[in-house]
N, C-alpha and C positions, 0 to 999 in steps of 0.2 A: 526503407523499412527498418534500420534498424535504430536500437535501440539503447538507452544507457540507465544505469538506478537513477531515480530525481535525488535522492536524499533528502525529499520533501520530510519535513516534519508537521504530524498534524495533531487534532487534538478533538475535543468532542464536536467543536462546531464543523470542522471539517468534516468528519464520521457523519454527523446529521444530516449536513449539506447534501454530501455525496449519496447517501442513501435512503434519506426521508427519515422523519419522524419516529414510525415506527419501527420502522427496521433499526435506525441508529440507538434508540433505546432499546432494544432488547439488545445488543449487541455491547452498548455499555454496561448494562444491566450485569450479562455476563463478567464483563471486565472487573465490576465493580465487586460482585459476589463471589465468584471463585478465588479461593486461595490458593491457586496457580498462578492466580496473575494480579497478586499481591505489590510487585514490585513495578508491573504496568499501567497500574491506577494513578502515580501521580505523572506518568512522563505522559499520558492521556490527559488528566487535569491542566497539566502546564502546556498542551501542545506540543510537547518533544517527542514523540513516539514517531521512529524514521520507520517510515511505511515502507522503504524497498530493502528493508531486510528481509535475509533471507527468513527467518526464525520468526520475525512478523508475517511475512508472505506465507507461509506453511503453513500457521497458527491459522490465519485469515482461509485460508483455503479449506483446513480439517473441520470447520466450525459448520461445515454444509453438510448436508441441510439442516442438520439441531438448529442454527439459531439462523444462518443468512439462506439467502437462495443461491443459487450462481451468477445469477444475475447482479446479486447486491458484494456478493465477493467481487465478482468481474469488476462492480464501478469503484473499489475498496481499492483493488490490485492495479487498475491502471493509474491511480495517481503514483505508482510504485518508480513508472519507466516513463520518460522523456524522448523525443526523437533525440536523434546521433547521425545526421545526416554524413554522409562521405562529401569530404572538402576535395576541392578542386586541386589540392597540390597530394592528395592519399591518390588520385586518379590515377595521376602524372608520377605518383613513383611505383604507381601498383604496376602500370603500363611498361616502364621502364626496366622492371624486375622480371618483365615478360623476355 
């Protein structure tokens, strides 16, 4: 179960994809109109916006329910984390340190 940041970078078709239509435009919509997130609007344009930051992850999270549900944050925030599965040699030195 555990986990690591993807450092995925996404961009509007991601956003879309991930949450539909109208969810993903009201959500650009925001992006696009508040001058808070002046300097988010082009790494959004370009697909550079690293979704598993924390400062992205936070932003995505405070925006419920004004603009996403939990639902559409939750499918936002798991492109965030990757599995991080434990390798057969983290076993063998965990065991070892026992």
């Amino acid at each position: 179960g555990r986990t690591k940041p993807s450092g995925l970078q996404v961009g509007k078709g991601t956003i879309l994809e991930t949450i539909g239509l109208a969810a993903g435009n009201a959500f650009l919509d925001v992006i696009d109109t508040q001058p808070d997130f002046r300097h988010v609007r082009g790494l959004v344009a370009e697909g550079r916006l690293i979704i598993s930051s924390p400062l992205v992850m936070g932003t995505i999270q405070s925006i419920v329910p004004g603009v996403l549900t939990q639902a559409q944050a939750n499918a936002l925030l798991a492109l965030a984390t990757v599995p991080a599965p434990v390798s057969v040699q983290e076993v063998i030195t965990a065991m070892e340190g026992m």
